[in-house]
ROSE-47698 format. One record per residue (C-alpha): x, y, z. Coordinates in steps of 0.1 Angstrom, whole numbers, plus 5000, padded with zeros to 4 digits. Example, Ala and Ser with C-alpha at 12.3 -4.5 7.8 and 13.67 -1.06 7.14 Angstrom:
2
512349555078/513749895071/
//
This chain:
939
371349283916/371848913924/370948803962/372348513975/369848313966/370648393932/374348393940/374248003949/372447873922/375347983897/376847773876/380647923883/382547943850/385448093867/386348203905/384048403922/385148703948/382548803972/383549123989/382049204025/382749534052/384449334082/385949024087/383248914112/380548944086/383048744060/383548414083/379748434089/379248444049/381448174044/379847974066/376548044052/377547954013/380447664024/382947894006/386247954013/386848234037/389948444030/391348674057/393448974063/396048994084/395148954121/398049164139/398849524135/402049594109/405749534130/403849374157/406149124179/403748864172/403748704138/400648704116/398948354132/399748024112/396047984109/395448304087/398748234070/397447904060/393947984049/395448274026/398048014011/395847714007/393347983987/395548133964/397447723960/393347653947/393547923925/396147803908/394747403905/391047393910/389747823899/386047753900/385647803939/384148083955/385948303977/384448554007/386748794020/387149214029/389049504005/391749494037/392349114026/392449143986/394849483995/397149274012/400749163990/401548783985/403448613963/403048613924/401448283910/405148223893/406648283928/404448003949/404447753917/408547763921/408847743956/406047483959/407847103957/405946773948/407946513972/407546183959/409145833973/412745773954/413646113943/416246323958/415546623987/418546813987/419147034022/415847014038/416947244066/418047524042/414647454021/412247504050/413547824067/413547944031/410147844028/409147994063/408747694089/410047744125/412947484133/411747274163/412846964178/409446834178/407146944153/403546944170/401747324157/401447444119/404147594108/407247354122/409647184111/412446954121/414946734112/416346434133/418946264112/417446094080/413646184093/412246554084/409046604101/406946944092/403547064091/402347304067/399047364047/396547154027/397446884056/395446784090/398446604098/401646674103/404446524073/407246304080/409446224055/412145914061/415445964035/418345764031/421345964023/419046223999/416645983984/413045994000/412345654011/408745674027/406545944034/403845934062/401346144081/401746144117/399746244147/401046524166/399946444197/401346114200/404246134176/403345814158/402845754123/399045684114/399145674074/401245644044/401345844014/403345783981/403546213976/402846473994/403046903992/405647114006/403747504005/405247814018/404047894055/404548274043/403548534017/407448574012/410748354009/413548424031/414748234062/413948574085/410948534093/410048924101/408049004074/404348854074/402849224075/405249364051/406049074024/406749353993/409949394011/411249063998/409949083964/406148953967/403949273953/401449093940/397649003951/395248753950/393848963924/396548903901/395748513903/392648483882/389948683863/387248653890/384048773887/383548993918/380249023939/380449383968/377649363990/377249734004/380049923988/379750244010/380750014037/383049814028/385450144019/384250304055/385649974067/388849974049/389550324057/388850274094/391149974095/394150194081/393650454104/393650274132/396850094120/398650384107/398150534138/399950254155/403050324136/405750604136/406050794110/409150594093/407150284098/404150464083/406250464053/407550104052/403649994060/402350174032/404950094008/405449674014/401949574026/399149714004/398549803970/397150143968/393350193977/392750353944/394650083925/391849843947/389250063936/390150043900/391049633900/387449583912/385649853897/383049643873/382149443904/378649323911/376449483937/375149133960/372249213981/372149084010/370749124044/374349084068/372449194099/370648854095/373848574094/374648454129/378048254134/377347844135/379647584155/382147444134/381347074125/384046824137/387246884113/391146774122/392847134129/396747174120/397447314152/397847074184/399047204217/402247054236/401446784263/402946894288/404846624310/405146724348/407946474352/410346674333/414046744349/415347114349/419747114359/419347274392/416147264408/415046974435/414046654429/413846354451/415546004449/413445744466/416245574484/418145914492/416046164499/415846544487/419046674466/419746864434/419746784402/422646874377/421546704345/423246424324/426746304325/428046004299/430445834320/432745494302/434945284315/436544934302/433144784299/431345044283/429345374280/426245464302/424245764305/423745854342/421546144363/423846364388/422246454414/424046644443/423446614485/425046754511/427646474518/428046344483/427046274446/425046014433/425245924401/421545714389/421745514360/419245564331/417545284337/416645394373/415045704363/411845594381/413445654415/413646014405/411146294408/410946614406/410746814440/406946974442/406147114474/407047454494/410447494480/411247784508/412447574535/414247274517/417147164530/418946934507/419346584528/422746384535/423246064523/424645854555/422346044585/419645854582/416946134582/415546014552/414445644560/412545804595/411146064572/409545804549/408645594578/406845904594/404845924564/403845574555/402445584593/400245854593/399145754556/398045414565/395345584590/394345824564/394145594535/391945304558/389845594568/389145684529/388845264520/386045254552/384145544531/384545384501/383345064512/380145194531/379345364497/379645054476/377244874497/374445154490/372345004464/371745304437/369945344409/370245184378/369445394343/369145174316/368945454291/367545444255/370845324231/368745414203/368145804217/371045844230/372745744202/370745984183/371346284207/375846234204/375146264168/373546594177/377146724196/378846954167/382446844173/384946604175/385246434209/388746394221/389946054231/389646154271/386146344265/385045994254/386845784281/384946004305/381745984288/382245584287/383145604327/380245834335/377345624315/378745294328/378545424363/374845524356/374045164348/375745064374/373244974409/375645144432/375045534430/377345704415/379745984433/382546074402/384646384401/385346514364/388146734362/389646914331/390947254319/388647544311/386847464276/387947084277/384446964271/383246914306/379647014300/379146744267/379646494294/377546664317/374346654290/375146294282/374746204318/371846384321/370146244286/370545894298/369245984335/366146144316/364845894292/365145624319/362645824331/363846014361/364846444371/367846564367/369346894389/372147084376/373947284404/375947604393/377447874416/376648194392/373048324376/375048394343/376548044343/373447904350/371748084320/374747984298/374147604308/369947644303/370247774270/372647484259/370647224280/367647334260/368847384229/370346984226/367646844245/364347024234/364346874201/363546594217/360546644236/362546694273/361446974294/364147234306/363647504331/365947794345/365447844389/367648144397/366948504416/365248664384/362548414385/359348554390/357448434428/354148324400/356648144381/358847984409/355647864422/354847704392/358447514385/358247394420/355247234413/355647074379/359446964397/356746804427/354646624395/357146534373/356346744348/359746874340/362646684335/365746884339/366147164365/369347434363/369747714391/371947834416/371547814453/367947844450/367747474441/368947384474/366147534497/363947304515/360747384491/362447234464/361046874458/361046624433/359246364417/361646104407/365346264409/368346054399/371046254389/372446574404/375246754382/377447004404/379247274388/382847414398/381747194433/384347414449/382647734445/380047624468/380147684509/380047434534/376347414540/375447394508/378047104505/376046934538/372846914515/374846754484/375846494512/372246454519/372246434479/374846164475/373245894500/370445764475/371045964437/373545974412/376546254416/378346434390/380746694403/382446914374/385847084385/388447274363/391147174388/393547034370/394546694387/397946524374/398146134365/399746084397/397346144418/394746034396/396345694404/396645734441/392945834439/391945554414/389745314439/388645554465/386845784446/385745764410/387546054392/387646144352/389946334338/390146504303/393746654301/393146644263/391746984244/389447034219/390946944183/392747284175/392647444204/395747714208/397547834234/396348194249/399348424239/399448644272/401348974283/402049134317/402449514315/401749814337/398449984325/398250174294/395550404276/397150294242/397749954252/394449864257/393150054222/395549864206/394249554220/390549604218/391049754182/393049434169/390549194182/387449444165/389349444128/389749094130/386149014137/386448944173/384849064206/386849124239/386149094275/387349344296/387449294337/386949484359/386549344399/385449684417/382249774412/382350114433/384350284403/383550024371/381550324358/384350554354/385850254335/383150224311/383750564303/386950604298/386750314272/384250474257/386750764252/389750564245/387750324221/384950554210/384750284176/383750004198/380249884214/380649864249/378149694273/378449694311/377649374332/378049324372/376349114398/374849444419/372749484382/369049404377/368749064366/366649174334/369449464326/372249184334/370448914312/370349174281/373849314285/374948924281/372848834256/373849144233/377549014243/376748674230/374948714202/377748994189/375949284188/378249444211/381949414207/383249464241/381649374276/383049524306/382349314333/383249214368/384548864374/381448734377/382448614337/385248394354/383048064357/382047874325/381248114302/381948014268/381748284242/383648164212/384148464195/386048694226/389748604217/391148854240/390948904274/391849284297/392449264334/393049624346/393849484379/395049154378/397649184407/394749144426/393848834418/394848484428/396948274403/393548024400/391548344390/394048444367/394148094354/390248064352/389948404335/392148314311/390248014301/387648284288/389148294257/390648074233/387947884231/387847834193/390647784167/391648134163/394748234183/394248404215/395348724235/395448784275/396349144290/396949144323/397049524334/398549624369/399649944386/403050054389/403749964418/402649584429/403749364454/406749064450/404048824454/401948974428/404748964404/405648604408/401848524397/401448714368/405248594353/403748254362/400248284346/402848474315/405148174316/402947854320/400147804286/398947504270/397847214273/398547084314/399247464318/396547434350/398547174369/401947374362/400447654376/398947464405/402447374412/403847674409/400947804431/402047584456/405947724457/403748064463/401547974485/402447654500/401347314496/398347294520/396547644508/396647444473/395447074482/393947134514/395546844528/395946784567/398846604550/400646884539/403246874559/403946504548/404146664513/407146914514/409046614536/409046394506/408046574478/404546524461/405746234437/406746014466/403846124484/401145984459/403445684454/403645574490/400045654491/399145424465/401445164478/399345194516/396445154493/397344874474/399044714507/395544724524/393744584492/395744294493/396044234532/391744194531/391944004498/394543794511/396543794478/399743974487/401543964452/405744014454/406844294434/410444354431/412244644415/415644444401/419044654401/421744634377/425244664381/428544654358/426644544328/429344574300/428544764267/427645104253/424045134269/422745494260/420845634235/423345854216/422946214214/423246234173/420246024172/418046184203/419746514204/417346734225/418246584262/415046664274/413346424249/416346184259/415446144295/411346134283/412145834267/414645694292/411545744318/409245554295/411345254289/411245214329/407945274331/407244974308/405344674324/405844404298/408144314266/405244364246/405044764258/408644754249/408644674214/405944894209/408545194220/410845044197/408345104167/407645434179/411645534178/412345384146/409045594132/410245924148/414245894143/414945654120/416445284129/418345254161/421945254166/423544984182/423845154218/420245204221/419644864209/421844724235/420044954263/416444824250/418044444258/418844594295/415344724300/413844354286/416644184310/415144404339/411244304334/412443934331/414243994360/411844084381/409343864372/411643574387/412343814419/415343874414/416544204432/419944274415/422444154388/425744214395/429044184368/432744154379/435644024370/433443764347/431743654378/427843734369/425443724399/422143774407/420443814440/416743684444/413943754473/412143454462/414143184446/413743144414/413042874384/416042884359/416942674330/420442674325/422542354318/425942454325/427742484359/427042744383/426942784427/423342884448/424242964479/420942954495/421843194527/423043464506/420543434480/422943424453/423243254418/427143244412/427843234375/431743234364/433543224330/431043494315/433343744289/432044084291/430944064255/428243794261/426743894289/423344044279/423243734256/423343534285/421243704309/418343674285/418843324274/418943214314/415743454324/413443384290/
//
């Protein structure tokens, strides 16, 4: 028998297949040898859900190795070598090499065929579009998306682009266009049943491998169990289908592998290790909370609150604009593109709108009303601030060296916001004022890195730091990640919560009184008055809101002479990020991890078989589930009828009304995976992070807030395998109830938390959500406005005690001849149309213009002469404004332009100022050289 030991000194002569029971103890195997793990399928057969693009990959890539590079070793279950995949002739054909100048002929037809999703933009494996001569797709063996630029057929360049962002980051001369399924067809219904299109072979059929079993017995027990359960899924004429199209026989298996190996091995002993910073194909939408939908509210700043219906391409004798309809009670305005920044969408209680009329005059006292009552409010909040920079703090100097040391330490890749807020967080800590910043990001953003960052640079500058949570299990989560970064070097952690013994609370209290221990984590117990310290600098709050208001009183007490941290998962858009920027200091990470997905999630009325289904699918894929409960008078009856339902699966029971010692075990079995489903109250909703639970039951979830829902949800998905979320209710629910579950069903992603704080606010209200006194402010104008007049009070206040009052003037254009849109055959999707219109007028400078330029050309190929045309208007309109000018008018080839503040111009022919008007007067201009002439006389 070989061991592994043995196993990894071999000298591999051809492919090795190591054979393992479950597909838990196969990933941990993997891990262990740095061998390529090779899965089964991770949905039951005829499932609505495909077979997930990661699992699809990994089995491709493999069996793509096996036919270029066969000495690699290869760890997988009999379910995973059963399954049917192409023949090695079938993926060598339908593989293509594209290189720069040879031909692609029909790209569209080639991908389907190959099976990629068609998408307008491709940012998830699996995709695929095509924007005129640019084909974008992201398939295996790549980090990065593929964009290939043709000209008629002929590939011109080829570069790999960042999903995220959309822009190019590297060249290539070649790359690999692989399947994205086990079968060719451009139907893409056949992941679990691929024999069905002609693929009946296996990855045994793609090498002579020399094949290791560890514990046989198992490994068919395993097999068997796993076509039970999905055979028992499955009517009878699927049955058939199933058995038929996805498997080769199990005696065929048998007698494939039968001069196998035995490996012995100990799997009881492999434990699952974080996965080391690696680019994931799959990136998650950005979700943009600007976005226009034809017939909801939105808000012009001029004309108050109407409705929008969508685009309309209007032309006359001078040319071809793009405008936004939007509809009042009196009339229609029609806005041009470049004026999309006096448009927002409506956010705010949408039940008592009333759609204003242009010519009454509501609007203007409305706005008024507002920038009154904001003025007191925003001096009040520049008083606070100002009192609080005059506090002299404490300055950390930190160790560069250590710390240094310690990031090296964090086993993935920060995201570009995870590192802004780090940045802002240590700067702030060697600042002398003390520091009071807010970090807000989604559930499993990375919150807590920046948390022990903090708190490594408060400690080696040699002062205490207290870390505030509002659960005993999240508090035992954060002690043993606290101690297991920071023990290694030297600092001393300890745990203050209710199962803390009255010998050993003593003794914390003291060495806290002495100095002897460095970093303290409990709950509310840290905040009774026998807690004291030696030399505390830094106190890190935990979901801040969870706290009450006394409790809050003593973190006031806190915040007069240490350093503050405050962690929130409130998601907190840019806007009001900006209003906020100044007043208080406030991180956000609205970035996730690198392949993070999106939590697929179903609403249904409760089922027996539903949630065996569930549980069971999570189990054979070598997951753990979490299943919530909220009443504790009856969870027992709960626990077991899962037990009866699920009589395959470990089950462990965890509430708050438990001992803290049975408590403590139940989630440490949980963790550690030697259960595979916890049944829990949701006293699970804060901070847990269990990387292996991909699916999520709540039985009663119409009980629940849309924030609960939202936090529960945020249990899972917390690693790159795809994600489920049940959310059970009784037949009969209320309408409110309803609305938050087809909200929580509808709204996942990335930015998902602030959509659903919105939409929480059209459920609830706007006040309930923000707490505002303002919240009646809010629905009169709409959020947007609100955040923008606020920043304007703020910036207006700045400027009044700095006395440096700057002019800013927002320049409008009128009757500029020409064909100024961006034409739909080269931006077809109108959504993406109007992104980009909103960008250009968000633009502050040239410079941030050409940049957008660069970006177009890279993502839809060089620019048509219309767009160019509208790229000059949005250049005109920054020049523009710089000289004050507030409009440019064209008629009749009379060109003029209205200024606040008269300005310098260098023009040498003949024109009129007439100074009491404010107007330039320029005559003889022909239509055709008017943009020509506007730039020459503002440049």
């Amino acid at each position: 028998m070989r061991t592994t030991i043995d196993f990894l000194k071999l000298n591999l002569e051809k492919p090795v297949l190591i054979v393992v029971p479950t597909e838990y103890e196969a990933q941990l195997l993997s891990q262990k040898l740095n061998a390529f793990y090779f899965p089964s399928h991770d949905v039951f057969p005829f499932e609505e859900v495909a077979v997930s693009f990661e699992v699809r990959c990994r089995r491709i890539e493999i069996l793509w190795k096996l036919l270029n590079d066969p000495k690699i070793v290869i760890v997988c279950t009999l379910h995973a070598i059963s399954r049917k995949t192409f023949s090695p002739v079938q993926l060598r054909q339908a593989a293509r090499i594209l290189r720069k100048g040879e031909v692609f002929h029909n790209p569209e037809e080639t991908m389907l065929n190959l099976g990629y999703d068609r998408t307008y933009i491709v940012r998830t494996g699996g995709e695929f579009s095509v924007r005129g001569d640019v084909i974008d797709f992201f398939g295996p063996l790549y980090d990065n998306p593929v964009r290939v630029e043709l000209f008629d057929q002929t590939i011109e360049a080829i570069r790999c682009f960042d999903a995220s962002t959309q822009r190019s980051v590297f060249k290539v001369e070649e790359a690999f266009l692989l399947p994205v399924r086990e079968y060719l067809c451009n139907e893409h219904l056949f992941d679990t049943v691929p024999a069905k299109l002609g693929s009946n072979s296996t990855i045994l059929d793609y090498s002579d491998f020399e094949i290791f079993v560890a514990e046989f017995d198992r490994c068919q027990e395993e097999f068997a169990k796993r076509e039970r359960e999905a055979r028992e899924m499955l009517e009878k004429k699927q049955i058939e289908d199933y058995v038929e199209n996805s498997q080769i026989s199990f005696s065929s298996l048998v007698k494939r592998i039968e001069f196998f190996k035995p490996l012995e091995i100990d799997l009881n002993t492999l434990k699952i290790l974080p996965q080391t910073s690696q680019k994931s194909r799959d990136q998650i939408p950005i979700f943009d909370e600007e976005e226009l939908i034809e017939g909801e509210f939105v808000v012009h700043r001029d004309y108050g609150i109407g409705v929008y219906d969508g685009v309309k391409k209007i032309s006359n004798p001078l040319g071809t604009r793009e405008y936004f309809v939007l509809r009042y009670e009196d009339s229609t305005v029609y806005v041009p593109v470049e004026r999309i920044h006096k448009i927002h969408k409506y956010i705010g209680d949408t039940r008592n709108v009333r759609i204003d009329r242009i010519h009454s005059g509501n609007w203007k006292k409305r706005i008024e009303r507002v920038k009154r009552n904001l003025r007191e409010k925003v001096e009040e909040l520049i008083r606070i601030y100002d009192t609080r920079q005059k506090i002299s703090g404490l300055s950390l100097p930190g160790d560069p060296e250590l710390e240094k040391r310690f990031a090296e330490f964090f086993p993935y890749a920060e995201t570009d916001d995870q590192m802004t807020a780090i940045e802002e967080v240590l700067s702030d800590l060697a600042n002398d004022k003390p520091m009071d910043r807010l970090l807000c990001g989604d559930a499993g953003y990375g919150k807590t890195e920046v948390a022990l960052r903090a708190a490594f640079k408060c400690v080696v500058s040699g002062k205490q730091v207290a870390v505030l949570v509002p659960t005993t299990v999240l508090a035992r989560q954060h002690y043993k990640i606290f101690t297991q970064r920071m023990s290694p070097f030297g600092i001393q952690v300890r745990l203050l919560d209710r199962s803390i013994s009255t010998i050993m609370k003593k003794e914390i209290l003291d060495g806290l009184f002495r100095g002897k221990i460095d970093v303290i984590i409990g709950t509310h117990a840290l905040l009774q008055n026998n807690v004291r310290f030696s030399d505390l600098g830094l106190v890190i709050i935990d979901e801040e809101q969870s706290f009450g208001v006394e409790q809050k009183e003593k973190f006031k007490q806190l915040r007069t002479n240490v350093n503050v941290l405050s962690l929130s998962a409130t998601p907190i858009p840019r806007t009001l990020h900006m209003a906020m920027t100044g007043m208080k200091d406030l991180s956000v990470i609205n970035t996730p991890p690198i392949g993070r997905l999106p939590v697929i999630t179903y609403v249904a009325k409760y089922s027996n078989q539903l949630v065996r289904g569930a549980v069971l699918r999570e189990i054979n894929r070598g997951g753990q589930v979490i299943y919530v409960h909220n009443r504790i008078h009856d969870i027992q009856d709960v626990y077991q009828n899962l037990q009866h339902i699920i009589p395959e699966a470990k089950i462990v029971l965890a509430h708050g009304k438990m001992g803290i010692r049975k408590l403590t075990e139940a989630v440490r079995s949980f963790y550690e995976h030697d259960s595979d489903v916890i049944l829990c109250t949701s006293i699970l909703e804060s901070g847990i992070d269990i990387p292996n639970a991909n699916t999520i039951i709540v039985d009663d979830s119409h009980r629940y807030g849309l924030a609960q829902l939202y936090q529960l949800r945020g249990r899972v998905g917390r690693s790159t395998k795809r994600a489920f979320a049940y959310f059970l209710h009784d037949s009969e629910i209320s309408e409110k109830a309803l609305q938050r579950l087809q909200a929580i069903k509808q709204l996942t992603g990335s930015g998902s938390g602030f959509q659903l704080a919105l939409r929480d606010m059209q459920i609830r209200g706007v006040g309930s959500v923000f707490g505002f006194e303002q919240h009646g402010n809010i629905n009169d104008v709409g959020l947007n406005l609100y955040l923008e007049i606020m920043n304007q009070q703020l910036k207006g206040i700045k400027e009044e005690k700095s006395e440096s009052r700057k002019l800013f003037v927002d320049t409008e254009m009128e009757g500029i001849p020409g064909e100024l849109v961006i034409p739909p055959d080269y931006v077809e999707s109108p959504l993406e149309r109007m992104r980009i219109y909103r960008r250009f007028a968000s633009c502050e400078t040239v410079s941030e213009i050409d940049g957008m330029v660069e970006e177009l050309h890279d993502r839809f190929g060089k620019l048509p002469n219309q767009a160019l045309m509208l790229v000059e208007l949005f250049k005109i309109r920054l020049l523009a404004s710089s000289k004050h000018i507030r409009k440019i008018e064209y008629r009749d080839n009379i060109l003029k332009l209205i200024y606040e503040k008269q300005p310098s111009l260098k023009f040498k022919g003949k024109f009129i100022c007439n100074e009491r008007e404010k107007t330039y007067f320029f005559y003889n201009v022909e239509p055709g050289q008017v943009v020509g002439f506007l730039k020459e006389l503002l440049s």
